[in-house]
C-alpha positions as CSV (number, residue, x, y, z in Angstrom):
1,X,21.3,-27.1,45.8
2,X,20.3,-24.0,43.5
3,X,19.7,-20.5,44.1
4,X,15.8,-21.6,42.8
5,X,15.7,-23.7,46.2
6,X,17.2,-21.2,48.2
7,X,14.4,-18.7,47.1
8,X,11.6,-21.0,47.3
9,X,12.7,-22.3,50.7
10,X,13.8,-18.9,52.0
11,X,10.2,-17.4,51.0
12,X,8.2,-20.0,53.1
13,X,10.4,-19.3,55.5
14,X,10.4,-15.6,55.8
15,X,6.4,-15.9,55.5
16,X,6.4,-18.1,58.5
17,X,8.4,-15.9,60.2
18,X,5.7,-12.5,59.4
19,X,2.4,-14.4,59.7
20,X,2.2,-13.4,62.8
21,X,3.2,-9.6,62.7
22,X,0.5,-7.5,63.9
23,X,0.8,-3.4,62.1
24,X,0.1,-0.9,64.6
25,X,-0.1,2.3,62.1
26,X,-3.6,3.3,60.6
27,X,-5.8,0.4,62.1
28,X,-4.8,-2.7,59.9
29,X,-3.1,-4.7,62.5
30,X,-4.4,-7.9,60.9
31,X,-3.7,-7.5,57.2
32,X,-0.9,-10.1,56.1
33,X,2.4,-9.7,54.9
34,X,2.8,-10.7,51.1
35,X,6.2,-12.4,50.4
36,X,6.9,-12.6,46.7
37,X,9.6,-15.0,44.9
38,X,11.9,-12.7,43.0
39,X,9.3,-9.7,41.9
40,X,5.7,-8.1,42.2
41,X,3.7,-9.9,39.4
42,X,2.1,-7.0,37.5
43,X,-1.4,-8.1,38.4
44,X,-0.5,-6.9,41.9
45,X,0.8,-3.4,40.9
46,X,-2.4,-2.5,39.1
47,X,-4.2,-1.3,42.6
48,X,-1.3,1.7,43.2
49,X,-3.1,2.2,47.1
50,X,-0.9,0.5,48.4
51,X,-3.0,-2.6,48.8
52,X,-0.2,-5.1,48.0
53,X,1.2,-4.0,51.0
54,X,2.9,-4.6,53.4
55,X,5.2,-7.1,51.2
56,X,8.3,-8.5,51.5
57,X,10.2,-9.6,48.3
58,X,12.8,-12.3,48.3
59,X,15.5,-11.7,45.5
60,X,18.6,-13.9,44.5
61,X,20.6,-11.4,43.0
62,X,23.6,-13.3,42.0
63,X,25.6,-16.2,42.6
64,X,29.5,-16.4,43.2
65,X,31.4,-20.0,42.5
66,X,35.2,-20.1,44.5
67,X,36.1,-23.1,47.2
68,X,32.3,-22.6,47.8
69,X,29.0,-21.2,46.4
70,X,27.7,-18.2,48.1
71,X,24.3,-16.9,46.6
72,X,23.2,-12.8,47.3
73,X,19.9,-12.6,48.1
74,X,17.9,-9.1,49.2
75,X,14.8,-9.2,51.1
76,X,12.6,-5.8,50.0
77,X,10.2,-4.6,52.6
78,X,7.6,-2.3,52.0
79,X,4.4,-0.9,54.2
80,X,1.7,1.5,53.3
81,X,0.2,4.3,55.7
82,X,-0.7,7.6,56.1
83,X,0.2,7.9,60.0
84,X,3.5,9.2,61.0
85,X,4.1,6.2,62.9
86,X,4.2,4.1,59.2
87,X,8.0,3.8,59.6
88,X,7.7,2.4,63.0
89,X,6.1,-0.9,61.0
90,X,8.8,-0.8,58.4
91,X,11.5,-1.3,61.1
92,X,9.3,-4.0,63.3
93,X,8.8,-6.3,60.5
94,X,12.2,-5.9,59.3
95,X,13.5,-6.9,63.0
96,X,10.7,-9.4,63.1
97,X,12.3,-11.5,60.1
98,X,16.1,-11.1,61.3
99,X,15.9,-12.0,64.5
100,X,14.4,-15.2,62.7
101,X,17.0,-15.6,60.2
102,X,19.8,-15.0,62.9
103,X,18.0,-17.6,65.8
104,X,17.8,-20.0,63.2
105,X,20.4,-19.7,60.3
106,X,19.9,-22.3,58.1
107,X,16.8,-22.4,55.4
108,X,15.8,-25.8,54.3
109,X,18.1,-27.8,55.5
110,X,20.3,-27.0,53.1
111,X,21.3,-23.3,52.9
112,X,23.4,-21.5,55.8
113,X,23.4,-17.9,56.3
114,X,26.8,-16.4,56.2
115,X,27.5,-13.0,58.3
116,X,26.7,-10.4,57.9
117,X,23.3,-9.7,57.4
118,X,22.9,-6.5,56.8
119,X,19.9,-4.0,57.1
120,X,19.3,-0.7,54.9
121,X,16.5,1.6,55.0
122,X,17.1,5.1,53.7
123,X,16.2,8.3,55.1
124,X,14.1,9.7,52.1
125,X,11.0,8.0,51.8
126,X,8.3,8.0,49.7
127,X,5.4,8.6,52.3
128,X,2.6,6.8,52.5
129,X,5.2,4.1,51.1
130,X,8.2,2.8,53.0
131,X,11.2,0.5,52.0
132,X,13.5,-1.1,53.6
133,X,16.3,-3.8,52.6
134,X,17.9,-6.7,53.7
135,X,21.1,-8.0,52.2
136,X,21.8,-11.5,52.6
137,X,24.6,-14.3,51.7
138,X,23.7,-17.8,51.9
139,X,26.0,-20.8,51.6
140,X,24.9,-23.8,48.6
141,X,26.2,-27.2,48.1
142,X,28.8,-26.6,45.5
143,X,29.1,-29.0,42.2
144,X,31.8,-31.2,41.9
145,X,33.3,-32.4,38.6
146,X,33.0,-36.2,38.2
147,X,35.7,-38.6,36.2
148,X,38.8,-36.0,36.2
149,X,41.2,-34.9,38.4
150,X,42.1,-30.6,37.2
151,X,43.4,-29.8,39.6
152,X,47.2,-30.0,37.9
153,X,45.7,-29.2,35.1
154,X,44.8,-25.8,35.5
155,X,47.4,-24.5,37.6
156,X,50.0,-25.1,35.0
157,X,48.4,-24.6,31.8
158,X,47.1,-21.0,30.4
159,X,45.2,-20.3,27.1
160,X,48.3,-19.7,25.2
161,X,50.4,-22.9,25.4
């Protein structure tokens, strides 16, 4: 299992999960979400009116090896509007994806989401734009070293001997 998987399974996932969402600031209730792997592709920043939005972007931001692999992923929300009810959109679709991630935690049959899940939006804003994120830490099959038993090994050697 790699953290490539993870993203590529948790963006279809997370996609599923907004098709559905229906906006109810400024009169687009039926514009999709866009879910991105890993970044905006610059031919979607060009149009700065907010027309790539709403988004969601699914990050891996690092990956931690001990008894177990844990991968970091944030999830990036971000809706466009000039009502003052904008922000009301950035915290439905927000809810809208973690109450899916928590009914069903594992992605792909493979990854399991380990608590917590935590939820971030600041209180400065950047009206018409809104952000939100999601921080997220999934469990991956770890490798296992064929042929060789370490386990000895490293606890009684160090570099200098």
């Amino acid at each position: 299992m790699t953290g490539v998987g993870l993203i590529k399974a948790l963006s279809a996932r997370v996609e599923a999960a907004a098709k559905n969402y229906k906006f109810e600031a400024d009169n687009h209730p039926d514009k999709p979400v866009s879910v991105y792997r890993q970044y905006i592709p610059k031919s979607h920043l060009e149009n700065r009116q907010g027309q790539y939005h709403p988004l969601i972007v699914v990050s891996l931001v690092g990956l931690e090896d001990d008894d177990e692999t844990i991968a970091d992923v944030n999830l990036t929300f971000g809706v466009y509007g000039e009502s003052d009810d904008t922000w009301l959109d950035l915290i439905n679709l927000m809810e809208t994806v973690r109450i899916d991630l928590l009914s069903k935690p594992e992605v792909g049959r493979r990854y399991r989401l380990q608590m917590p899940l935590r939820m971030e939006i600041s209180e400065m804003q950047p009206s018409p734009f809104f952000y939100g994120l999601m921080e997220a830490r999934y469990w991956l099959a770890s490798p296992t070293e064929e042929g060789r038993d370490l386990s000895g090994w490293i606890q009684t050697r160090s570099i200098c001997d």
